[in-house]
TIMI-2910 file (N, C-alpha, C, CB; in pm, 1 decimal, decimal comma, always signed):
<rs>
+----------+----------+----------+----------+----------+----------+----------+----------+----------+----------+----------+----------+------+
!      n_x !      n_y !      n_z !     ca_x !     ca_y !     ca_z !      c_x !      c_y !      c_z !     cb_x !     cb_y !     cb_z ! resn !
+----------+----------+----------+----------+----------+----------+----------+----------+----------+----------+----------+----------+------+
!  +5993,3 !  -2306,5 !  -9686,7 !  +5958,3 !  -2167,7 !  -9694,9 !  +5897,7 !  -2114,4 !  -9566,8 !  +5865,0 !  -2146,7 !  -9807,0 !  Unk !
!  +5855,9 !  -2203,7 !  -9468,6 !  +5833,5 !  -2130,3 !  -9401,1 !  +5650,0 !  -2134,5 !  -9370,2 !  +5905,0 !  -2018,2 !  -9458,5 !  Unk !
!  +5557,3 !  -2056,8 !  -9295,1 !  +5410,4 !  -2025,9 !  -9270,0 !  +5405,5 !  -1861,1 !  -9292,0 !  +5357,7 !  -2077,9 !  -9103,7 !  Unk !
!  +5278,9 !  -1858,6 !  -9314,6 !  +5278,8 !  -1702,6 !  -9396,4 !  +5236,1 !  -1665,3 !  -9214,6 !  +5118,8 !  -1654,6 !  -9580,0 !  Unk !
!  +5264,6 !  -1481,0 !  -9262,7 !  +5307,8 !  -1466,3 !  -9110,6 !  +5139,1 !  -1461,1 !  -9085,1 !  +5426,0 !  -1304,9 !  -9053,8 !  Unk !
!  +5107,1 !  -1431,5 !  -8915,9 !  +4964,5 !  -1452,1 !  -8876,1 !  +4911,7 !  -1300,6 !  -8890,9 !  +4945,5 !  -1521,1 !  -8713,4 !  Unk !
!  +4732,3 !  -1289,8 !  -8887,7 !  +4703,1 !  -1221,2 !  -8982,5 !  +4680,2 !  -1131,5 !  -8796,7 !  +4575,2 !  -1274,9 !  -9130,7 !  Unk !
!  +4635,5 !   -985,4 !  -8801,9 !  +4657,6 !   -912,6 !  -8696,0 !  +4535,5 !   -893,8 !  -8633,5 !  +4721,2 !   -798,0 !  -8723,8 !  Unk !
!  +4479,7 !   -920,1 !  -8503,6 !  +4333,6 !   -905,2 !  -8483,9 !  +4254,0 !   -799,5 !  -8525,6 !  +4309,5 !   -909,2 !  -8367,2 !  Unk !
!  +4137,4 !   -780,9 !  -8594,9 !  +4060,6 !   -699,9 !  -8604,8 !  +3976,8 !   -638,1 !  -8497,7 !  +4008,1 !   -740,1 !  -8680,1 !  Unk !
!  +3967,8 !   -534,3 !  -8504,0 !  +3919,6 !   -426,1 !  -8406,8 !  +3749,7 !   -440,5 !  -8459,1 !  +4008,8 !   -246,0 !  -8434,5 !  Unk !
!  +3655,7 !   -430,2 !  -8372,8 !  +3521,6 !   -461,7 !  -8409,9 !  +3482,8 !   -329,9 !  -8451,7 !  +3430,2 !   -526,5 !  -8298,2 !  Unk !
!  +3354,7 !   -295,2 !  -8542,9 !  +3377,9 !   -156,3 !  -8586,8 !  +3308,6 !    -75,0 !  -8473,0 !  +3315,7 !   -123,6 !  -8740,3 !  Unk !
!  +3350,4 !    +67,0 !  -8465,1 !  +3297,0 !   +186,7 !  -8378,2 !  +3181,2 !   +190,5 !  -8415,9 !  +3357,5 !   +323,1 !  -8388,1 !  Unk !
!  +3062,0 !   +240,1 !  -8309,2 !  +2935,9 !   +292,8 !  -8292,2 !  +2946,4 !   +425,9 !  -8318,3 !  +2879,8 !   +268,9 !  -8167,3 !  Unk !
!  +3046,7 !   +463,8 !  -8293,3 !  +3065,2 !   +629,1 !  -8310,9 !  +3168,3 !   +703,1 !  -8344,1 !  +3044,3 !   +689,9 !  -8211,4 !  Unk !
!  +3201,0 !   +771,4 !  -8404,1 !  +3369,2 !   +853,0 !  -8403,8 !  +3341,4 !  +1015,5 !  -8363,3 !  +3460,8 !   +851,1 !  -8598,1 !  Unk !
!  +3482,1 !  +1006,6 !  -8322,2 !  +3532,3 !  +1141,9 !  -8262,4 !  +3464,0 !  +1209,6 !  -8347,3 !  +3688,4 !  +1181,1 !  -8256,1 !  Unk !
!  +3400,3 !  +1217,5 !  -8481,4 !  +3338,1 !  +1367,8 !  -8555,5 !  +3256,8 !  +1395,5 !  -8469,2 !  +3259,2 !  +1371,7 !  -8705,4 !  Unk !
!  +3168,7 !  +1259,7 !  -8440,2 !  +3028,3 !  +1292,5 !  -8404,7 !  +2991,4 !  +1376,6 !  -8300,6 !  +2966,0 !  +1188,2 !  -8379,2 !  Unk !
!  +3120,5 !  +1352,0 !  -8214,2 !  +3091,3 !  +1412,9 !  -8042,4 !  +3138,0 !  +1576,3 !  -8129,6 !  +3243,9 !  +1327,2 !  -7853,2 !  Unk !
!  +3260,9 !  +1563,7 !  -8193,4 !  +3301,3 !  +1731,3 !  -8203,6 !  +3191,3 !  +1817,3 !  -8246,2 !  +3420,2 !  +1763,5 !  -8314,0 !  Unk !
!  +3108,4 !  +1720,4 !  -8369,4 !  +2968,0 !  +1808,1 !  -8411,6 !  +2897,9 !  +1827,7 !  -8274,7 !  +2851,3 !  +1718,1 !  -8529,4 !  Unk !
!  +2860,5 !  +1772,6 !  -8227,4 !  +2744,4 !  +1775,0 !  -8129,9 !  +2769,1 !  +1842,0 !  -8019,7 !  +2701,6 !  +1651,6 !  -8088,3 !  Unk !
!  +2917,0 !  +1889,7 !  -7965,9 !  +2972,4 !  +1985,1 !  -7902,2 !  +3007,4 !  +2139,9 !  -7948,4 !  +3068,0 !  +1927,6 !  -7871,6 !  Unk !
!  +3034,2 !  +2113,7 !  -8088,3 !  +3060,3 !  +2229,1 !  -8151,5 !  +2860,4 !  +2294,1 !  -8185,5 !  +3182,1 !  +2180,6 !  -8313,4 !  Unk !
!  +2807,6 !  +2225,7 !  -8196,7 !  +2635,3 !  +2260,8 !  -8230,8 !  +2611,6 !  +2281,1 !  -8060,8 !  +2511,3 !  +2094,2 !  -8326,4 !  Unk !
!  +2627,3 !  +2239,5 !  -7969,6 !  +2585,5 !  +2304,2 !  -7825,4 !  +2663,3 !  +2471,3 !  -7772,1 !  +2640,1 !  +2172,2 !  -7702,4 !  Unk !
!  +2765,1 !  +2439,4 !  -7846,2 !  +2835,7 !  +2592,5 !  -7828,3 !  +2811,7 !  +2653,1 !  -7938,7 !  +2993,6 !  +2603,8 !  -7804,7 !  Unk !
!  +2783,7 !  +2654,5 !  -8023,9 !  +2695,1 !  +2724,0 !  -8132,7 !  +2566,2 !  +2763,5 !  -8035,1 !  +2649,9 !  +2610,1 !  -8279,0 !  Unk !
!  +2500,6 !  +2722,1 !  -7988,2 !  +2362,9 !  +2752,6 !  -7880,0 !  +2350,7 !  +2829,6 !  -7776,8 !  +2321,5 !  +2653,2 !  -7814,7 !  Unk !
!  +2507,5 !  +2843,6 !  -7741,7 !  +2537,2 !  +2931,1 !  -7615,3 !  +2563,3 !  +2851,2 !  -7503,7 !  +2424,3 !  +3024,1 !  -7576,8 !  Unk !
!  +2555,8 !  +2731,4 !  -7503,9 !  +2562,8 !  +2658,8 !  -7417,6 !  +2679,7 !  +2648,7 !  -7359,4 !  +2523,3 !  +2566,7 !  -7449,1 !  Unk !
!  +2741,3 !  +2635,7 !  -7221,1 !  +2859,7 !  +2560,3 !  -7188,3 !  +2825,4 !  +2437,7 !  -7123,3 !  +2950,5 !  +2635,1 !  -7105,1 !  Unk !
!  +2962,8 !  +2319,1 !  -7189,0 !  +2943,4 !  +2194,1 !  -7167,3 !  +2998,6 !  +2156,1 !  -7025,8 !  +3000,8 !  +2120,6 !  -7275,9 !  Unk !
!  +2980,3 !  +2085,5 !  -6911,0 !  +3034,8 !  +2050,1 !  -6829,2 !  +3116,8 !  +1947,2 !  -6851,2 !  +2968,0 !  +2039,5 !  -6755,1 !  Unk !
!  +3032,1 !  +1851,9 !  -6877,7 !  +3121,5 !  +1705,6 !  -6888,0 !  +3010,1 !  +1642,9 !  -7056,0 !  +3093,0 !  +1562,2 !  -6675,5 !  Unk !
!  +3138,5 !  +1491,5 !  -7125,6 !  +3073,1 !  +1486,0 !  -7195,2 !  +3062,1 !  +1303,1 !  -7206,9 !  +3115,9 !  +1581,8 !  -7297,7 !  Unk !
!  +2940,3 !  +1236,3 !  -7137,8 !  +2917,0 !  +1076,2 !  -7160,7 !  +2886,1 !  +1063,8 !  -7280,6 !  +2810,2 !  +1004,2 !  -7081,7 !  Unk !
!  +2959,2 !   +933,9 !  -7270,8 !  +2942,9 !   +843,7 !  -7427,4 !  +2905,4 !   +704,9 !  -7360,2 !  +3115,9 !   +827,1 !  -7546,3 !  Unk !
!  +2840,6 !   +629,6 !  -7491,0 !  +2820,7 !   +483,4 !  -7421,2 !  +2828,4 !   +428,5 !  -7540,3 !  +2681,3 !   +440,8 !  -7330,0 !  Unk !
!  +3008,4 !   +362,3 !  -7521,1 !  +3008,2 !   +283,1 !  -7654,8 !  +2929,4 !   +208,9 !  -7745,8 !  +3066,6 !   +216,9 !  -7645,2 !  Unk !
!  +2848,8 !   +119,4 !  -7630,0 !  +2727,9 !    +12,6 !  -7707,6 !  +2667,7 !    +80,5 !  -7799,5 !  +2603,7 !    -47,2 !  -7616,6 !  Unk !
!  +2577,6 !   +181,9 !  -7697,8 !  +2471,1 !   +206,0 !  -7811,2 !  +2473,9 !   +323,7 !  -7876,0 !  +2340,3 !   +198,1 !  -7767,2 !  Unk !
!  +2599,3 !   +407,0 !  -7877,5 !  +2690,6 !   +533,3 !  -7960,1 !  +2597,0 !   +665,0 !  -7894,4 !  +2681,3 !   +523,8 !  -8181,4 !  Unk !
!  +2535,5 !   +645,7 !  -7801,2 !  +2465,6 !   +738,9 !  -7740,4 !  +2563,3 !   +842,6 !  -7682,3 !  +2378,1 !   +677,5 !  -7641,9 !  Unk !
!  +2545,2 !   +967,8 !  -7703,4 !  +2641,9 !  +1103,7 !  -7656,3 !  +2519,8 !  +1143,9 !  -7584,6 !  +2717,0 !  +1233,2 !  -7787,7 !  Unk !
!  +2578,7 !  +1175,5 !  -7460,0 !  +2500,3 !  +1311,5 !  -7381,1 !  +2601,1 !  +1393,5 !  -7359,0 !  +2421,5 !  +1288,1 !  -7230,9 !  Unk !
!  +2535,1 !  +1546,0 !  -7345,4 !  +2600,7 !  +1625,3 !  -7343,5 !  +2583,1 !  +1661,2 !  -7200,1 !  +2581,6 !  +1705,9 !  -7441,8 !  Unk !
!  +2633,7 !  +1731,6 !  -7061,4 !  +2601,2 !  +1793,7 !  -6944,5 !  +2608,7 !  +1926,1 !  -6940,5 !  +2667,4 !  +1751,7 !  -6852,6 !  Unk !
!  +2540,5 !  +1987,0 !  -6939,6 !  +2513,6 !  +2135,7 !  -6970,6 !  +2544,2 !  +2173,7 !  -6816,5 !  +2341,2 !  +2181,0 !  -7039,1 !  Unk !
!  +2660,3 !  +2319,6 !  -6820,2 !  +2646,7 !  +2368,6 !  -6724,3 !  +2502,1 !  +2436,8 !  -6662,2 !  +2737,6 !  +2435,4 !  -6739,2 !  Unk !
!  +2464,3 !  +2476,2 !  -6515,0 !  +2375,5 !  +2537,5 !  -6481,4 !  +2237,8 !  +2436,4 !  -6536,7 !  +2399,5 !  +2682,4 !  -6533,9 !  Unk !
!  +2225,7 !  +2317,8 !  -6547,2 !  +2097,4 !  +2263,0 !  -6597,4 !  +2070,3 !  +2245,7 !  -6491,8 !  +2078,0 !  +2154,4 !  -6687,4 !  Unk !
!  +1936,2 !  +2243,9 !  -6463,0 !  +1854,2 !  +2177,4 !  -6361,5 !  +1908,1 !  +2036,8 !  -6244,3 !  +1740,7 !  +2127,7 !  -6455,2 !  Unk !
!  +1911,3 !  +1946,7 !  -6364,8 !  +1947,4 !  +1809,2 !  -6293,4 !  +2057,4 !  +1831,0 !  -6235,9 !  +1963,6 !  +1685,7 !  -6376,8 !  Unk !
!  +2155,8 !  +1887,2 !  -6289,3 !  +2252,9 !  +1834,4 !  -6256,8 !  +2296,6 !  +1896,1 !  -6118,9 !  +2338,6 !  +1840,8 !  -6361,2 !  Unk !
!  +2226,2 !  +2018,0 !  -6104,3 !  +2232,8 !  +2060,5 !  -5986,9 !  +2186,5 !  +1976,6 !  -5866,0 !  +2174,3 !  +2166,2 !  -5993,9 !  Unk !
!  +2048,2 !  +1937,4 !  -5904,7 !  +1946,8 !  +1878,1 !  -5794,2 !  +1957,1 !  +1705,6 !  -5796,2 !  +1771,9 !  +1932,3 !  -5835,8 !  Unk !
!  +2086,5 !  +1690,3 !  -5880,0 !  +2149,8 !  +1553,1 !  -5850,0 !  +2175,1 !  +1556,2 !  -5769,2 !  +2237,3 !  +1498,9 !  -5898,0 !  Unk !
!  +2153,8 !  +1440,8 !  -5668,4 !  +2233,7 !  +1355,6 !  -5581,0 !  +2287,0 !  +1204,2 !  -5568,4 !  +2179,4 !  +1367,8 !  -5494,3 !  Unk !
!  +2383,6 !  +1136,1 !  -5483,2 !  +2369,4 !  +1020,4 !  -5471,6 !  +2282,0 !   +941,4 !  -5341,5 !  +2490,9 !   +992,5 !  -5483,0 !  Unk !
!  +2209,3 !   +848,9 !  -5409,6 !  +2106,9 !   +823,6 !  -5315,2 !  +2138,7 !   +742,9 !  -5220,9 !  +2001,0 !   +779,1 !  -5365,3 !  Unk !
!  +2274,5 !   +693,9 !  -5160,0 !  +2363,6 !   +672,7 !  -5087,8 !  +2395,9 !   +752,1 !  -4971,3 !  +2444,6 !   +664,6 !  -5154,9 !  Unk !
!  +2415,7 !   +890,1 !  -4997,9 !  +2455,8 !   +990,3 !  -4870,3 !  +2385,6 !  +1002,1 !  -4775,2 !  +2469,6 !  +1115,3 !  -4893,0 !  Unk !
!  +2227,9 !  +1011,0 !  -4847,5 !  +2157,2 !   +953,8 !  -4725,4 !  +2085,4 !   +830,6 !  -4661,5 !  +2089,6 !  +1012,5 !  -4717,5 !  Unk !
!  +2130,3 !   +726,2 !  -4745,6 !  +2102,1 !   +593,8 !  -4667,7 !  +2147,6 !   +593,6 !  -4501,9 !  +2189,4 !   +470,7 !  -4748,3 !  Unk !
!  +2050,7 !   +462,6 !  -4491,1 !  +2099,7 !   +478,9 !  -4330,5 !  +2228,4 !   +382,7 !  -4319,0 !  +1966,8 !   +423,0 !  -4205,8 !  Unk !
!  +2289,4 !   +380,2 !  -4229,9 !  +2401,0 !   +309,4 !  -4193,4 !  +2330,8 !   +189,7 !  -4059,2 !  +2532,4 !   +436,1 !  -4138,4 !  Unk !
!  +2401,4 !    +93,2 !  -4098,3 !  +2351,9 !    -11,8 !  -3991,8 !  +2460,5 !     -1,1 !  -3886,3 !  +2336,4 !   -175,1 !  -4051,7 !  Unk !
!  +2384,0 !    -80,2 !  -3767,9 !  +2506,0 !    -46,5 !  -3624,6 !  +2579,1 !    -87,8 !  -3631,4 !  +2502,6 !    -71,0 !  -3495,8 !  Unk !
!  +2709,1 !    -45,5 !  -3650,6 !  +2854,5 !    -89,7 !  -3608,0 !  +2841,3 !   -285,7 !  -3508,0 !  +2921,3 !    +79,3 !  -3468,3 !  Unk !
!  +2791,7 !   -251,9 !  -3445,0 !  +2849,6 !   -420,9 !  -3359,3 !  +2706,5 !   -531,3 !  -3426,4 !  +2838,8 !   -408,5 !  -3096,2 !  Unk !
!  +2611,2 !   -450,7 !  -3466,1 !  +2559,8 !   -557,7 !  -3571,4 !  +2623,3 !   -609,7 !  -3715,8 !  +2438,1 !   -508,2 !  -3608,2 !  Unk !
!  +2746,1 !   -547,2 !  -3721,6 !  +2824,6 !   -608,3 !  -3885,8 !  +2862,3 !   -689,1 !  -3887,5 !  +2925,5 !   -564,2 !  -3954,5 !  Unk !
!  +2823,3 !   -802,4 !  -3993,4 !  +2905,4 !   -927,9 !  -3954,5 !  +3097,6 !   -938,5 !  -3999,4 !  +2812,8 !  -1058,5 !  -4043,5 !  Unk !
!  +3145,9 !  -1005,7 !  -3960,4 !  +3303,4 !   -983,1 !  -3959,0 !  +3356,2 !  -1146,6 !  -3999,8 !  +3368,3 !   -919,7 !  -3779,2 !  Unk !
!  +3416,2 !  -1148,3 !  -4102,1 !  +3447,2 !  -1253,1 !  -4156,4 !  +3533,4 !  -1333,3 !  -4032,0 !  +3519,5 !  -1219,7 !  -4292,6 !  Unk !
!  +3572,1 !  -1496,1 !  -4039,8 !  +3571,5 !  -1557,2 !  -3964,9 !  +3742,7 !  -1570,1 !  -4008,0 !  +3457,7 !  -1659,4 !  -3959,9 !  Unk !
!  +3872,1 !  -1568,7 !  -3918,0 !  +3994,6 !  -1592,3 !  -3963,6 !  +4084,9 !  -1733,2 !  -3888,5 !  +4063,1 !  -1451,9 !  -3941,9 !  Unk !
!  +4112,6 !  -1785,1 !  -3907,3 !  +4140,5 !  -1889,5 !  -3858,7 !  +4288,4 !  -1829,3 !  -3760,7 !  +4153,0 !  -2007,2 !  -3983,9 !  Unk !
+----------+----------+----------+----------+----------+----------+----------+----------+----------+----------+----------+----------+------+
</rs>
């Protein structure tokens, strides 16, 4: 007869579903708000929302642009045979 066929991997369950973000987007535009962008973080089902015109997001930066740069002929340069 044969082996019964194999069983199909299970998907681990969601922290969050698509309702949750639509509520929580649809309740920020209920507020007057417009959304810019919208993070999720699967782990811990955490939604942020980015509000246009907020504070931060304006007076964000990356703290990179202004690092300093080291001298060019001090870089080390891998060794090639």
């Amino acid at each position: 007869m044969g082996e019964p066929p194999a069983k199909p991997a299970r998907r681990a369950p969601s922290t969050f579903k698509q309702t949750d973000v639509s509520r929580a987007i649809a309740a920020a535009q209920a507020r007057g708000l417009a959304i810019s962008r919208v993070e999720i973080d699967p782990r811990s089902a955490k939604i942020v929302l980015v509000v246009k015109g907020d504070d931060d997001t304006e007076t964000r930066t990356n703290p990179f642009d202004d690092a300093p740069l080291p001298d060019e002929p001090a870089r080390r340069t891998r060794k090639t045979k």
